[in-house]
KOLRO-188574 format. One record per residue (C-alpha): residue in one letter; x, y, z. Coordinates in steps of 0.02 Angstrom, whole numbers, plus 50000, padded with zeros to 5 digits. Layout:
BEGIN
MARRO residu    xx    yy    zz
MARRO      a     X     Y     Z
...
END
This chain:
BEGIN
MARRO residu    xx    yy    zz
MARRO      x 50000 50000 50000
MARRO      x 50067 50155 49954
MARRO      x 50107 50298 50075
MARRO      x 50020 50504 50056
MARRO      x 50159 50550 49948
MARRO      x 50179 50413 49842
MARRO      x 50007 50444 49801
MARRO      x 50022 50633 49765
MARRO      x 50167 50587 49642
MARRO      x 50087 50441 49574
MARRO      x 49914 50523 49536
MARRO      x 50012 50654 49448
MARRO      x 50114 50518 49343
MARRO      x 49963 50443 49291
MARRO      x 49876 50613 49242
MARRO      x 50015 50663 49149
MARRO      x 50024 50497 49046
MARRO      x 49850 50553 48997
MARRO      x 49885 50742 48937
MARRO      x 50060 50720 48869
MARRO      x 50170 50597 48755
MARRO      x 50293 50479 48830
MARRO      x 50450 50406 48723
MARRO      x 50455 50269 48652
MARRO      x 50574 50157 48547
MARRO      x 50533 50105 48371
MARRO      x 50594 49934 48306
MARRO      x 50726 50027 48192
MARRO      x 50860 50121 48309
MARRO      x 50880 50181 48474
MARRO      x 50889 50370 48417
MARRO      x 50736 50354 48313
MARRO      x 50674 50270 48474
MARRO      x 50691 50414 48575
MARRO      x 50580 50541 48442
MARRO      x 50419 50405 48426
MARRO      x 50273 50457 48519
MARRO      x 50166 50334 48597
MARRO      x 50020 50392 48709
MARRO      x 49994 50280 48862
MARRO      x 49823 50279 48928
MARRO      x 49813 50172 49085
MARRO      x 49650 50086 49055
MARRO      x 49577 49935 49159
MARRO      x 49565 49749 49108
MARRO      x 49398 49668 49133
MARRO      x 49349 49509 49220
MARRO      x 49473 49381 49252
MARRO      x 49609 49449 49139
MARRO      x 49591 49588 49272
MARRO      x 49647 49492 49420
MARRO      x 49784 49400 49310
MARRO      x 49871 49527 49211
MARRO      x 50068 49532 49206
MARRO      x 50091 49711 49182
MARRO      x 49993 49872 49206
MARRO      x 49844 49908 49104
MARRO      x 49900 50016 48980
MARRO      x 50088 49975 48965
MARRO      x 50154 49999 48806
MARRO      x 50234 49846 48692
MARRO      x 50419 49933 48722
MARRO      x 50405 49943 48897
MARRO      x 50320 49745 48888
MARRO      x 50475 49715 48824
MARRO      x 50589 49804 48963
MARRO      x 50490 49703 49082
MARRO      x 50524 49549 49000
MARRO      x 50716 49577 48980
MARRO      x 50695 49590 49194
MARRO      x 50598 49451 49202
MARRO      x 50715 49348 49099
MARRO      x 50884 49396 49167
MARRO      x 50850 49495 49353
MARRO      x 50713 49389 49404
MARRO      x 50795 49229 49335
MARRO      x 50942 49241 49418
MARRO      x 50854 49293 49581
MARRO      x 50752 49142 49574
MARRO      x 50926 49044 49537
MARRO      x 51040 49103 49668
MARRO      x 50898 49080 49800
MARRO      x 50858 48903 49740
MARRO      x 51040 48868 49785
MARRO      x 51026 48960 49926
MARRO      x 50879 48847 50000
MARRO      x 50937 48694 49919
MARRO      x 51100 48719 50026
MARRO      x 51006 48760 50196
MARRO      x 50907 48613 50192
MARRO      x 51045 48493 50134
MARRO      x 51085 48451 50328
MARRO      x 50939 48406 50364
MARRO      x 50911 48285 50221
MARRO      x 51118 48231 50267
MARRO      x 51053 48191 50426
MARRO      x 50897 48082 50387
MARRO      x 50993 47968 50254
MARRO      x 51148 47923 50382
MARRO      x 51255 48041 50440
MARRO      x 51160 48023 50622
MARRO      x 51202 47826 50629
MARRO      x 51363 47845 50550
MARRO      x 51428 48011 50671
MARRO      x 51323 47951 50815
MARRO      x 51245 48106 50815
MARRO      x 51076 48125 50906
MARRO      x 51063 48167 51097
MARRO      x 51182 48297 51091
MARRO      x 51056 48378 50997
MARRO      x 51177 48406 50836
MARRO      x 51071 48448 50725
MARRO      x 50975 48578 50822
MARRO      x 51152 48673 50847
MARRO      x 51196 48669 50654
MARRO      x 51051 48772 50641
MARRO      x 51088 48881 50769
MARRO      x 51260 48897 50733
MARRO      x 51188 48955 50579
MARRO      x 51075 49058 50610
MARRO      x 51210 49146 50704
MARRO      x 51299 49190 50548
MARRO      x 51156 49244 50464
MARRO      x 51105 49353 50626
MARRO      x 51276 49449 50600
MARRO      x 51288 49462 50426
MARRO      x 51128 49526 50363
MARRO      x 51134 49710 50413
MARRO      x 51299 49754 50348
MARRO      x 51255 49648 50185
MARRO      x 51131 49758 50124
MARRO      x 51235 49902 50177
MARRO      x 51362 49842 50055
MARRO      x 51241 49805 49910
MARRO      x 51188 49999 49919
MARRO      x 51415 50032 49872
MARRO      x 51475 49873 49782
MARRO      x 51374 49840 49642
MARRO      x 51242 49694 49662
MARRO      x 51323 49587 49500
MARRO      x 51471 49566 49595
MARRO      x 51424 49575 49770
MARRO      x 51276 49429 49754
MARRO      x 51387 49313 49659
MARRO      x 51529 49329 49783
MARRO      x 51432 49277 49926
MARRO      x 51364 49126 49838
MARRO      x 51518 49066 49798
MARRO      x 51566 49093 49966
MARRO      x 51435 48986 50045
MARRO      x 51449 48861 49921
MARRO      x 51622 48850 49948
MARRO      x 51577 48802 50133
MARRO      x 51450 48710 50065
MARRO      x 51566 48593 49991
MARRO      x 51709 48566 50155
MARRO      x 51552 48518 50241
MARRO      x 51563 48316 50162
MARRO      x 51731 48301 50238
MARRO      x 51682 48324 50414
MARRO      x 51668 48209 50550
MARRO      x 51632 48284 50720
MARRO      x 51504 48417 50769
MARRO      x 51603 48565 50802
MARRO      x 51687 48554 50608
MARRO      x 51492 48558 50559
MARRO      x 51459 48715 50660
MARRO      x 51597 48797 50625
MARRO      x 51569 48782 50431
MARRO      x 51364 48794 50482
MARRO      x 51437 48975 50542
MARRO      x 51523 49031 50388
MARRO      x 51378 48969 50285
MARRO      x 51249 49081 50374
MARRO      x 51364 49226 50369
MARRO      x 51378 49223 50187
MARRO      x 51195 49145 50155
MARRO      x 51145 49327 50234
MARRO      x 51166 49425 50091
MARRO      x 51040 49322 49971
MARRO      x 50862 49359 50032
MARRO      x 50887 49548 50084
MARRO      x 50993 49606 49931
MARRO      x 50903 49507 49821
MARRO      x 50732 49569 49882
MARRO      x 50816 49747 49876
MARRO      x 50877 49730 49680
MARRO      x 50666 49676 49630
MARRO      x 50616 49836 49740
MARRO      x 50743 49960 49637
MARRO      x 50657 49897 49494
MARRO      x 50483 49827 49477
MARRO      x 50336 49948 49515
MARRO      x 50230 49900 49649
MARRO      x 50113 49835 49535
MARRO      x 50216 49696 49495
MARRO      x 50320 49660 49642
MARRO      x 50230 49548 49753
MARRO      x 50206 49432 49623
MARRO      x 50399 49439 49575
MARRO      x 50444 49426 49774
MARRO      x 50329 49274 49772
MARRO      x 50405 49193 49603
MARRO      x 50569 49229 49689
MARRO      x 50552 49153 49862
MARRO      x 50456 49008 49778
MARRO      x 50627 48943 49678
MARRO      x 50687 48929 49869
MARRO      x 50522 48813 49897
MARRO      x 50586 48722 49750
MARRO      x 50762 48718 49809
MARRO      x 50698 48626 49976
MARRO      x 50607 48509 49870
MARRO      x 50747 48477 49768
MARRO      x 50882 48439 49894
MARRO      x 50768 48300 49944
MARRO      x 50753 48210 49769
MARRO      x 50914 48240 49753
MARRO      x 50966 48170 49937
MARRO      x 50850 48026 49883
MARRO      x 50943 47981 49701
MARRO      x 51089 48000 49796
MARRO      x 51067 47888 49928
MARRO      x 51002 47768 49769
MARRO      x 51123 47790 49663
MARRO      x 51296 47859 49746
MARRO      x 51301 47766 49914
MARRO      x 51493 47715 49939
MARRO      x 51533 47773 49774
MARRO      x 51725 47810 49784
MARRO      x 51721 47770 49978
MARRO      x 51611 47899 50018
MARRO      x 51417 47896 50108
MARRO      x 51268 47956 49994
MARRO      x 51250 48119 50132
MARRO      x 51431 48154 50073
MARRO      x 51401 48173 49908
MARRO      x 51246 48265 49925
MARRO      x 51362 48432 49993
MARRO      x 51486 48405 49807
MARRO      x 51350 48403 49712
MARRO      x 51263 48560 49796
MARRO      x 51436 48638 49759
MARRO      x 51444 48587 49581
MARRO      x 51271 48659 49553
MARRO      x 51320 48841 49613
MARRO      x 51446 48862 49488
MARRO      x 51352 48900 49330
MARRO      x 51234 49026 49422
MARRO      x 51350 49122 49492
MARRO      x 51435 49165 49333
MARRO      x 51267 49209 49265
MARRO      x 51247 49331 49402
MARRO      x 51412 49410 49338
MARRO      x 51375 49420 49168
MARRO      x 51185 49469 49167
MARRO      x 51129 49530 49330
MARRO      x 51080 49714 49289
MARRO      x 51122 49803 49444
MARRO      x 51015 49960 49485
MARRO      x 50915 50059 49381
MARRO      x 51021 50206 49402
MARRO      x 51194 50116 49384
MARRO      x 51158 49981 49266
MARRO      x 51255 49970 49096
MARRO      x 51180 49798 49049
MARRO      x 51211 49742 48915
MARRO      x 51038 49683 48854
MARRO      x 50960 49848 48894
MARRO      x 50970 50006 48767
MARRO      x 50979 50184 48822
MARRO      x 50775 50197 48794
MARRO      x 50762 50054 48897
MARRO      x 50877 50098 49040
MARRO      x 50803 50280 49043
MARRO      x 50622 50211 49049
MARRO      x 50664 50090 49197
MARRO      x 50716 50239 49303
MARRO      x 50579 50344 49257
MARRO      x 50459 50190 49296
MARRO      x 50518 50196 49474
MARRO      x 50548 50395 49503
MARRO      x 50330 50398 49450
MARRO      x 50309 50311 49586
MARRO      x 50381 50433 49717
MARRO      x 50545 50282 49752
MARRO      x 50697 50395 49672
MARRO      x 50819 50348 49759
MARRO      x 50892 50496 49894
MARRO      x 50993 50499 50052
MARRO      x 51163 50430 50064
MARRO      x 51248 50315 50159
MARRO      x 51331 50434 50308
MARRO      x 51298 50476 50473
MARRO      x 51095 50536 50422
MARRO      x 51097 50356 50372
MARRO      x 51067 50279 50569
MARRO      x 50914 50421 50612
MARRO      x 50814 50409 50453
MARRO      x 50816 50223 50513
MARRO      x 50781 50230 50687
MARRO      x 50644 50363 50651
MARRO      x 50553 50267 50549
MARRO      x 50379 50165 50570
MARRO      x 50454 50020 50463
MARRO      x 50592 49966 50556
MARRO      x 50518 49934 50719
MARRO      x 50343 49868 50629
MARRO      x 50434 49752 50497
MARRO      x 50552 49678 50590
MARRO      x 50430 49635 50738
MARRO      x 50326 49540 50601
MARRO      x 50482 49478 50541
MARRO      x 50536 49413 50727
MARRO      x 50368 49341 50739
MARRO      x 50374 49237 50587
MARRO      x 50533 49164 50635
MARRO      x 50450 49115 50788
MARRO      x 50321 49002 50735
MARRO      x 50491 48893 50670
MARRO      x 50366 48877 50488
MARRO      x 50533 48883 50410
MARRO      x 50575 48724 50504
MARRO      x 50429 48627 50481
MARRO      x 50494 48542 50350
MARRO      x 50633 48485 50444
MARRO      x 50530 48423 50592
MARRO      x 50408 48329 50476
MARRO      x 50567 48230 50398
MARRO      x 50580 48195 50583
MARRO      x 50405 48131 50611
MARRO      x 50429 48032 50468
MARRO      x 50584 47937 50526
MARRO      x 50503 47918 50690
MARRO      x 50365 47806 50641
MARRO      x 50467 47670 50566
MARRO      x 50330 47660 50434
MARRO      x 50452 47757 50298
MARRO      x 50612 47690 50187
MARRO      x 50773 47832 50169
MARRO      x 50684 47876 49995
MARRO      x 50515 47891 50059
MARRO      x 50584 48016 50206
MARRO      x 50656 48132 50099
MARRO      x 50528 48137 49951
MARRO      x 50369 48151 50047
MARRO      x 50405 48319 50143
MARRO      x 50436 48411 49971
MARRO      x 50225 48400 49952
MARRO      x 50263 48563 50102
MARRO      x 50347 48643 49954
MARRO      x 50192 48609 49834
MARRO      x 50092 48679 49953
MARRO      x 50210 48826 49959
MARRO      x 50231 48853 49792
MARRO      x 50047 48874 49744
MARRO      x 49992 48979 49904
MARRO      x 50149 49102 49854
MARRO      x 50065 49120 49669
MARRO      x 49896 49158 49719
MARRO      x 49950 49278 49873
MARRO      x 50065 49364 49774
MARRO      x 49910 49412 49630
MARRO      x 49796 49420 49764
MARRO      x 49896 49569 49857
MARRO      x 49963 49639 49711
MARRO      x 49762 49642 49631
MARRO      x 49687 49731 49798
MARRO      x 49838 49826 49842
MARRO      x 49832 49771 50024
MARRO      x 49945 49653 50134
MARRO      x 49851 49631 50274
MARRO      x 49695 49542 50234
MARRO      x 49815 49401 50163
MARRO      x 49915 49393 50294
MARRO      x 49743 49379 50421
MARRO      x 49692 49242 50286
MARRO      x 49855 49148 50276
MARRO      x 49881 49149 50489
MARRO      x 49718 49095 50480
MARRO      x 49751 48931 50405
MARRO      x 49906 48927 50493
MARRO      x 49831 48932 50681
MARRO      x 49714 48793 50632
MARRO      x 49870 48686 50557
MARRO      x 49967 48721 50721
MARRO      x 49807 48683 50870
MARRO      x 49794 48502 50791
MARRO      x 49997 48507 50817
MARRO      x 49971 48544 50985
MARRO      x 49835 48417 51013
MARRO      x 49959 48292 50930
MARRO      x 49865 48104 50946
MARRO      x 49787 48121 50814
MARRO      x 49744 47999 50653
MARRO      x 49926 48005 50583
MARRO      x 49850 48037 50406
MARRO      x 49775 48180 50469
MARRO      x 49951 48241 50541
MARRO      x 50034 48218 50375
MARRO      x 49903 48328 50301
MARRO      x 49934 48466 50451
MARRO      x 50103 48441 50402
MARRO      x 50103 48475 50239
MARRO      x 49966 48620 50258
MARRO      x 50098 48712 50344
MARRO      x 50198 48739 50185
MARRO      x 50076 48891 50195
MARRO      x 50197 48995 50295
MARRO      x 50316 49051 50179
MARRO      x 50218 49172 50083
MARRO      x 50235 49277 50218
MARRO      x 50411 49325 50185
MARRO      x 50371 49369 50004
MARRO      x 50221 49486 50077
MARRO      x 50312 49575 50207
MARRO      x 50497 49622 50092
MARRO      x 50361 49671 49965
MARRO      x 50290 49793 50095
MARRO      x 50456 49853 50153
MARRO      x 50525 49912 49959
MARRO      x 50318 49994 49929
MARRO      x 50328 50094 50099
MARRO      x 50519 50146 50116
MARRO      x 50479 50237 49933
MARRO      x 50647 50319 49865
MARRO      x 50765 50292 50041
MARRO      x 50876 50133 49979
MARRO      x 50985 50135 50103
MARRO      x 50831 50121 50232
MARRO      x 50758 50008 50126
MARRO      x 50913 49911 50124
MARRO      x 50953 49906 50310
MARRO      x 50761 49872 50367
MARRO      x 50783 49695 50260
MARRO      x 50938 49671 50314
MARRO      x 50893 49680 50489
MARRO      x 50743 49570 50479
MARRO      x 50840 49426 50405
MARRO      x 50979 49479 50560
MARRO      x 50824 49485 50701
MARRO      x 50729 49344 50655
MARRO      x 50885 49216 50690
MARRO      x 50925 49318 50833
MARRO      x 50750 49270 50922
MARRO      x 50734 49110 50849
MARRO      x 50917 49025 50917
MARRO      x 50867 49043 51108
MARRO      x 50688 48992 51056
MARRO      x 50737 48849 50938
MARRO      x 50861 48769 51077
MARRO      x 50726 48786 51216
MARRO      x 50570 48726 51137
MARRO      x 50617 48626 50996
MARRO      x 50786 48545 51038
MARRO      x 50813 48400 50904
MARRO      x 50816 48251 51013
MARRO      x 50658 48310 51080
MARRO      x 50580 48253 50895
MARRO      x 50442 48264 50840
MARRO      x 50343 48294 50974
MARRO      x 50423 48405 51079
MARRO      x 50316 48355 51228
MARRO      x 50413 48407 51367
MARRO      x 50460 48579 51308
MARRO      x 50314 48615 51227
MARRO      x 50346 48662 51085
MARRO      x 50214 48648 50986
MARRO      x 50097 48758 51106
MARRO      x 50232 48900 51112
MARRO      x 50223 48906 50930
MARRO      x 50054 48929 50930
MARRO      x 50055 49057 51002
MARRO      x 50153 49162 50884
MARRO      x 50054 49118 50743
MARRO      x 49913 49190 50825
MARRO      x 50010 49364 50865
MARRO      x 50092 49351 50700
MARRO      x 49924 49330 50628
MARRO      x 49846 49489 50710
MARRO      x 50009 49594 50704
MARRO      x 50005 49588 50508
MARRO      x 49838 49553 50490
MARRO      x 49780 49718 50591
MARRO      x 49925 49790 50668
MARRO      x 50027 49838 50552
MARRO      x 49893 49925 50427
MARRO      x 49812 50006 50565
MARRO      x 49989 50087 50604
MARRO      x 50016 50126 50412
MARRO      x 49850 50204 50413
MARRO      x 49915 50329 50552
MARRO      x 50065 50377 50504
MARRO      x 49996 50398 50310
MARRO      x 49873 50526 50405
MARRO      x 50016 50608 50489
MARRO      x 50111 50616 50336
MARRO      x 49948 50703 50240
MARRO      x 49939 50833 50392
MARRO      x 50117 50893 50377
MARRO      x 50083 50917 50180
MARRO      x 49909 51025 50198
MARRO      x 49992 51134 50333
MARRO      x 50171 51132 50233
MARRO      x 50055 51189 50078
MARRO      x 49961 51295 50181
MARRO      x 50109 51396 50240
MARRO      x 50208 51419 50053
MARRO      x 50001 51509 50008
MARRO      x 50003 51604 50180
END
């Protein structure tokens, strides 16, 4: 939802593209490009084509075809770098299911609880001065780098044999992991219009969905095919492979990630094209201003987004959702009923589930340009999903379909970075920081909170330290934070922000 002023400049955009010519490029030459006139007339589409239209009504074909070029390149290797990202997250857990716990004894010590702690702790430190550094060095280098890094990690990890080697690589991993969801997130918002960005957000954070899924076929074909293969376990080769598969991606980044709209010299885009994308943005009220000094740490702290976003942020990290998956590979080695295969195949139906509740949130938010009655809808489902959790014996069929229902949670990570780049408007370096610090916070409250209530040898259940019931109830504050509190704050300070323009007007007239 867009703030007072973004409305004010975006109401005058759209009158303008009413009264006046905009520039467009013909299919002959750039220069000749630059002297067409094409009237855009923002019209509306009717009926369903309404609810599932790719661009604005009204866009022209040249600008169609800017927004393709993003889609193709940007958003591809978005989706990319984060499918590695999640495919290398979950990897331990899949590692774990298919052997490493028999063959490194690992189990009461709760292991693989602190791998995911130790984690988070490098994720906790990174993420603020990541998207610090994606606002100086430019993202096509900065966003490859840190994959390789991680992967690099990534790869030591098959070599180890004791628990501290895993959390000390577990640490590294996190810390360079960091940069992917905030800087990424950040490089949509400098481009795509709000229009179009929660259903890019939602394409993007689905290839991580994917990436879960994947690590568990591929944990599965591994464990199949690989097992002992040059003297090494199946869970061994699964961290090569992950290595192997980070490679070609991030020399794609290098080569065709576009940067920012007001630094980019990609090499796909001509000068019609690269003018138009920073025009497309500055209509919108987002040009980017401020600087990254000392003015840098008030705009911040002043703000209404940091403290509401990364609450919501801490909150969602609370419910563990982005565990789940883990805990259900649990369940399912618990019950003896499963083979290795079976265990890490059936938990990817979470990232189904995912994958189409991202989709029709995304065009659902984007079509009523609201956030909070989907997020009420979504925690919705989600409080229901966890209260049989609590309840626990249950029909196990009726637990793997709670289970899998819970793949629900992650569109809320899409939703709330999609309302962080719409309300920060031109500030990047706010913008920046605020994402940063939610993917910093949310680890932060979730190690204590992870170790306490859902401590791995304490699987699935988590009986004793209730775990289950604590989760609960976060989804049920998350739920009525985003849901309610956060637009009923919006909705103040957008009054506030109207007031100080009628008296500021009011005054220049006086």
């Amino acid at each position: 939802m867009a703030t007072p002023v973004e409305d004010i400049q975006e109401a005058k955009a759209t009158q303008t593209t009413h009264n006046i010519t905009t520039k467009s490029p013909s299919s002959n030459s750039d220069v000749a490009a630059e002297k067409a006139p094409v009237q855009t007339v923002r019209t509306t589409y009717p009926g369903l084509s309404g609810f599932f239209h790719w661009h604005e009504p009204g866009t022209t074909k040249e600008e169609k075809r800017l927004i393709f070029k993003l889609d193709w390149f940007l958003l591809s290797y978005s989706c990319l770098c984060f499918f590695i990202k999640w495919l290398d997250s979950n990897n331990v857990t899949n590692a774990y299911a298919s052997g490493m716990q028999e063959e490194l004894g690992f189990g009461p010590g709760n292991e693989l609880s602190w791998m995911n702690t130790f984690f988070n702790a490098g994720q906790l430190i990174g993420a603020p001065f990541a998207n610090l550094v994606i606002t100086v060095i430019r993202p096509r280098y900065w966003l490859p780098f840190c994959l390789m890094g991680w992967s690099i990690f990534v790869l030591f990890l098959y070599k180890c044999n004791t628990a501290p080697q895993f959390y000390a690589l577990r640490f590294c991993i996190g810390l360079f992991e960091s940069a992917a969801w905030p800087g990424i997130e950040y490089t949509l918002g400098c481009w795509y219009r709000k229009s179009e960005l929660a259903r890019r957000s939602a394409l993007f954070v689905i290839s991580g969905v994917l990436g879960q899924m994947f690590s568990g076929y591929l944990q599965a074909a591994l464990y199949t095919g690989m097992n002992g293969r040059g003297g090494l376990s199946a869970w061994r080769w699964l961290f090569i492979f992950d290595f192997i598969l980070a490679i070609p991606v991030a020399i794609y980044g290098l080569l065709c990630h576009p940067d920012t709209p007001h630094q980019s010299n990609a090499w796909y885009l001509n000068e019609w094209e690269r003018q138009r994308a920073k025009e497309r943005i500055e209509e919108e009220g987002r040009k980017p201003v401020g600087k990254l000094d000392r003015t840098v740490f008030k705009r911040v702290a002043t703000s209404w987004q940091l403290y509401c976003f990364v609450i919501g942020y801490a909150l969602w990290s609370l419910t563990v959702g982005s565990y789940v998956m883990q805990y259900f590979t649990l369940y399912l080695k618990s019950t003896g009923y499963f083979t290795i295969p079976q265990i890490n195949n059936i938990p990817t139906a979470m990232g189904a589930v995912n994958f189409f509740t991202m989709i029709i949130t995304g065009y659902v938010a984007d079509k009523i340009g609201n956030r909070g009655p989907v997020c009420l809808a979504v925690g919705t489902i989600l409080t229901v999903c966890y209260a049989i959790l609590c309840a626990w014996d249950v029909p196990h069929g009726l637990k793997m379909v709670v289970f899998i229902a819970c793949g629900t949670y992650g569109c809320f990570t899409p939703l709330l970075a999609g309302w962080v780049n719409e309300t920060c408007g031109g500030d990047q370096q706010k913008r920046a920081f605020i994402l940063g610090l939610m993917t910093s916070v949310g680890p932060a409250v979730l190690i204590p909170f992870q170790q306490l209530q859902f401590p791995s040898s304490q699987a699935p259940h988590f009986k004793k330290t209730h775990g289950w019931p604590s989760a609960l109830a976060f989804v049920v504050t998350l739920t009525l934070w985003t849901g309610v509190g956060i637009p009923m704050v919006q909705k103040v300070m957008q009054k506030r922000v109207q007031t100080d323009e009628l008296s500021s007007e009011q005054e220049e007239e006086t």
